[in-house]
Wavefront OBJ file of the C-alpha trace (Angstrom):
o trace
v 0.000 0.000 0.000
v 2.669 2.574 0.730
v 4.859 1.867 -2.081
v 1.197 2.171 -4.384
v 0.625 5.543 -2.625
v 4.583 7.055 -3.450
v 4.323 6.152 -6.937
v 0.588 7.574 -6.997
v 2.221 10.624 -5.899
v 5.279 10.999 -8.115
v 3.194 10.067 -10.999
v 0.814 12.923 -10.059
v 3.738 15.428 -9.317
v 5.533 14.122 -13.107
v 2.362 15.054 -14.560
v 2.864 18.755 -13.781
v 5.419 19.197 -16.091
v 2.728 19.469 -18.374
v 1.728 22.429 -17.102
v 4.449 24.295 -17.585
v 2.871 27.205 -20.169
v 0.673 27.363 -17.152
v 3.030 27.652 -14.433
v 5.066 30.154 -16.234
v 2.088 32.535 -16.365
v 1.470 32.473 -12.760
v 5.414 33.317 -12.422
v 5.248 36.203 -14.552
v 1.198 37.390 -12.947
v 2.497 37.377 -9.814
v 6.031 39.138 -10.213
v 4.088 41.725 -12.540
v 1.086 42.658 -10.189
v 3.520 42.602 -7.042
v 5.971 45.321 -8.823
v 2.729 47.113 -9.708
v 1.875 47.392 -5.725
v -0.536 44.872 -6.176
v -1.186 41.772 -2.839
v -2.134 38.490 -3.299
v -5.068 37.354 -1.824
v -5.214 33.657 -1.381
v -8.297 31.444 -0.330
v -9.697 27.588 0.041
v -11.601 25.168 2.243
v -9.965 22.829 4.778
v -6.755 21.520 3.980
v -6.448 23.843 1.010
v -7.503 27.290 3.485
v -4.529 25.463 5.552
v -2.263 25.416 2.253
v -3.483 29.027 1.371
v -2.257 30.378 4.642
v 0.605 28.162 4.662
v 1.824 29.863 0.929
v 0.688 33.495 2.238
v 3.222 33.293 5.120
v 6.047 32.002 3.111
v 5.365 35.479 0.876
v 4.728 37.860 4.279
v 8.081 36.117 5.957
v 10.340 33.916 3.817
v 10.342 30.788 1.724
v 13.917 30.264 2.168
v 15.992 30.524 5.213
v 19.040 31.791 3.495
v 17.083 34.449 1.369
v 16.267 37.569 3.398
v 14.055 39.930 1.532
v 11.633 42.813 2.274
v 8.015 41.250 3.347
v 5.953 40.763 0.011
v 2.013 41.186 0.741
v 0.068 38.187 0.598
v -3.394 37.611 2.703
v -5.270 34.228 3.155
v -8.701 35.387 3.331
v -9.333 32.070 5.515
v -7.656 33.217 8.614
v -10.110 35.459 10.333
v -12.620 33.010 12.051
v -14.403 36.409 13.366
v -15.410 37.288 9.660
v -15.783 33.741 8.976
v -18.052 33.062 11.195
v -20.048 36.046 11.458
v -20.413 36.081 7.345
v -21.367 32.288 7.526
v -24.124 33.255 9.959
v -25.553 36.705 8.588
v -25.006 36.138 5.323
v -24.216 32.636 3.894
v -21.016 30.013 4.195
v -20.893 30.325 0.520
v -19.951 34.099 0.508
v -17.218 34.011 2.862
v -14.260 34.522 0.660
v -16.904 37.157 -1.125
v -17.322 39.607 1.553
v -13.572 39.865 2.537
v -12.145 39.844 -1.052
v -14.817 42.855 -2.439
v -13.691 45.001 0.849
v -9.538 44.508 0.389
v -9.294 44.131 -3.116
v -7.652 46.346 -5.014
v -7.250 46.402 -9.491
v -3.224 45.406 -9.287
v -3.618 42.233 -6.847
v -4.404 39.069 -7.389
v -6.987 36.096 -6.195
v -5.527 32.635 -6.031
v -8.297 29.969 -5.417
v -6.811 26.605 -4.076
v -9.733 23.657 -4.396
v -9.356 20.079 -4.797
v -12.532 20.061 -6.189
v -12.730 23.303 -7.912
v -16.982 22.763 -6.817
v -17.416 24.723 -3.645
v -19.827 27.524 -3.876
v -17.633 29.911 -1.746
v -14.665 29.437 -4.361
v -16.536 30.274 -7.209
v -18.713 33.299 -5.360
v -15.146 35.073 -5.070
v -13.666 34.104 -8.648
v -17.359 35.759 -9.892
v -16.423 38.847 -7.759
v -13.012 39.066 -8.657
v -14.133 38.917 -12.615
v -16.653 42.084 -11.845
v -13.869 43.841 -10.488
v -11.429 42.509 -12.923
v -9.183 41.518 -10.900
v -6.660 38.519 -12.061
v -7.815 35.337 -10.893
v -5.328 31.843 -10.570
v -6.979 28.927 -9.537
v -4.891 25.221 -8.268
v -7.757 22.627 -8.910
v -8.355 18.977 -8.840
v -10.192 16.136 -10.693
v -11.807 18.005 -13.536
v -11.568 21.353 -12.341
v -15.335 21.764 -11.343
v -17.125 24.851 -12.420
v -14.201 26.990 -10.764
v -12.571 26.098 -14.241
v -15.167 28.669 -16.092
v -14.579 31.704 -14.032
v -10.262 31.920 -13.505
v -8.033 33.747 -15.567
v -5.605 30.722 -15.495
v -5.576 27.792 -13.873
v -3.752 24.375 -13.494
v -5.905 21.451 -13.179
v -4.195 18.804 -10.805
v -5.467 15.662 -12.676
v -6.353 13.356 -9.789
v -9.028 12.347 -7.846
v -7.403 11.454 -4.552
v -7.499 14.739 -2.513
v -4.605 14.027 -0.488
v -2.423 13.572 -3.508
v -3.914 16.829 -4.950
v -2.909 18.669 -1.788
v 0.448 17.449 -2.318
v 0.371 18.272 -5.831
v -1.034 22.209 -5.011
v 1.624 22.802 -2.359
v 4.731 22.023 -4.269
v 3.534 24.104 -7.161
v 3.288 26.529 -4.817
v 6.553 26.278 -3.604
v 7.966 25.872 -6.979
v 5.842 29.056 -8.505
v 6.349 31.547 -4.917
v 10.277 30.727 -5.298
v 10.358 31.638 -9.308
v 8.378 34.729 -7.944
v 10.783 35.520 -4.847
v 14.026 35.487 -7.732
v 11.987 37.775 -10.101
v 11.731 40.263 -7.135
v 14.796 39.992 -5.250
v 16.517 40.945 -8.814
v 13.702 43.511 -9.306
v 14.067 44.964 -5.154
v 18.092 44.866 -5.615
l 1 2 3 4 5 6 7 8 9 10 11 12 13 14 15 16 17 18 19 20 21 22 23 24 25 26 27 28 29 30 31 32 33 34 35 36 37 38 39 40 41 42 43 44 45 46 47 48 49 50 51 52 53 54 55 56 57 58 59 60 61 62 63 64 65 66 67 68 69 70 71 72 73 74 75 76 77 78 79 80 81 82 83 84 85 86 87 88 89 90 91 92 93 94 95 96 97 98 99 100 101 102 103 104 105 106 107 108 109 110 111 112 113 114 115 116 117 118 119 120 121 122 123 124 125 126 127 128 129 130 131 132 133 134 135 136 137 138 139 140 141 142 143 144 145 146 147 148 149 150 151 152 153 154 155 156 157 158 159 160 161 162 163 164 165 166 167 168 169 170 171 172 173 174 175 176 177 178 179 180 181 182 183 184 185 186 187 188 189 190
């Protein structure tokens, strides 16, 4: 069983290299909005609102310990149980990326949806915001992308249907994409 599950996983983690048109545009999104002043604003449901806060605090602090660098701005908007909860109750569960992304958005930044299942109401209520405001939207997905898939600017679609393995799969593109974006600006900051 545990030999089954590592080669699920590197298979799954190969098959990104067929992203890589993708993954470049993210790199070069992100670096651009950032040197325009822009944030990024970064969002999902259990273990991907973990992974979202997880990648904003490798952006507010550091990614690597022997790169210091200025903070660069990055919010999970699935940190504040206070808003969370009190949207969830007044308004609706499904508008509580919504609320907080229509108040602190701003036209440089830009939303990054993380969803295994690229299905939950709540995802796609902020990727519909984010296209009235035109605001960039990135979106990590799983399985078949769900209807998240018609509402992103770009998106990489993490071919899978076991959610563990597309956790995996979203947090080392992460990784891969925040360090391409930490070299940009560290040249770019210099």
């Amino acid at each position: 069983m545990f030999k089954k599950k590592i080669l699920e996983h590197c298979e799954t983690i190969s098959s990104l290299l067929n992203h890589s048109h993708q993954i470049d545009n993210f790199i070069k999104i992100l670096t651009s909005k950032i040197k325009k002043g822009g944030k990024i604003l970064l969002c999902g449901n259990g273990g991907s609102a973990a992974d979202a806060q997880h990648l904003a605090a490798e952006f507010l602090i550091r990614l690597r310990p022997n790169i210091s660098r200025m903070p660069l701005p990055a919010i999970s908007l699935a940190t504040d149980t206070s808003t969370l909860t009190a949207c969830g109750n007044d308004y609706d569960f499904n508008k509580i990326f919504e609320r907080p992304f229509l108040a602190l958005s701003n036209k440089n930044d830009v939303l990054l949806v993380i969803s295994t299942s690229g299905a939950s109401k709540n995802i796609i209520n902020v990727l519909k915001a984010a296209k009235k405001k035109k605001i960039t939207s990135l979106a990590f997905l799983g399985k078949n992308g769900g209807d998240s898939k018609k509402f992103c600017d770009e998106m990489i679609i993490v071919k899978s249907d076991n959610t563990a393995i597309i956790q995996e799969a979203h947090i080392f593109l992460g990784h891969h994409i925040l360090e391409k974006v930490e070299d940009n600006l560290i040249r770019y900051f210099r």
